[in-house]
N, C-alpha and C positions, 0 to 999 in steps of 0.2 A: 293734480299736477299732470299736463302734460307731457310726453317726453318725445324727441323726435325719432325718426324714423330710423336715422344714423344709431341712436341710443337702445330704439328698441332693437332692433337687429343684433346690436353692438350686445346686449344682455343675456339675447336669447341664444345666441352663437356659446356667449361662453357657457351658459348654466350644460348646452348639449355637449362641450368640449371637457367639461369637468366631469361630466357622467362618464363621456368616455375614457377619458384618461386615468380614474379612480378605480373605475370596473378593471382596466388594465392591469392595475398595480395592484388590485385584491387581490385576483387572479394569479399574479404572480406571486405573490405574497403566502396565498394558499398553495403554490404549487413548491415554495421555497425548500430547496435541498440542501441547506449551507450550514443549517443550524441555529442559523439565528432565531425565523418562527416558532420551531419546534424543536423541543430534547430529541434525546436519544429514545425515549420513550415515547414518543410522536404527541405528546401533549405540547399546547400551546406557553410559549415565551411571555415574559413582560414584553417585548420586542414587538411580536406578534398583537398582543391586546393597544399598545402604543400607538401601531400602526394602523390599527382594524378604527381606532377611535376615532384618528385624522382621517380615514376613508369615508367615516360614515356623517363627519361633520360636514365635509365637503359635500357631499352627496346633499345634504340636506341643505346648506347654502347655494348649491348648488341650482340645487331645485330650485328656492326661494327668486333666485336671481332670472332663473330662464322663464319661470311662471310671470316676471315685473315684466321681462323683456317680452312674452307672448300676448301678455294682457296690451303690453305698449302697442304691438303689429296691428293683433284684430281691431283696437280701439282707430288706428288711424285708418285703417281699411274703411271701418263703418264711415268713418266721418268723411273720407275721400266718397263713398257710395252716396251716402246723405247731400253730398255736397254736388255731386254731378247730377243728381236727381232732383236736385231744386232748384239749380240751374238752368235746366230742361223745362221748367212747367211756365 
């Protein structure tokens, strides 16, 4: 399957937006003063295990999606490179 250049871009931008966005909200999540992550006993919430779960799904779809969208970049690259080089001869 090829995908275009719009698309790869388009996958790779998010998988890097979704990193950053989720690392945000651990972060925060770990730093939460409200009660909700942690008792009063500073151990961790269902709340907290809830939320660490959708971080780390993300993270990993994440990945998934920015790895389609990098493989999509270099693959056009190569064939834009292949393609002006055969041109030439």
């Amino acid at each position: 399957m090829k995908l275009s250049r719009a698309v790869s871009w388009f996958l790779l931008a998010f998988g890097v937006w979704t990193w950053f966005i989720w690392v945000s909200f651990v972060r925060n999540l770990w730093k939460n003063g409200s009660g909700l992550a942690f008792d009063t006993a500073g151990d961790p919430t269902a709340y907290f295990w809830v939320h660490l779960t959708l971080a780390v799904t993300s993270f990993l779809l994440g990945t998934a999606v920015g790895v389609i969208g990098l493989r999509g970049v270099l693959a056009l690259r190569r064939g834009s490179r292949s393609g002006s080089e055969g041109g030439a001869a």
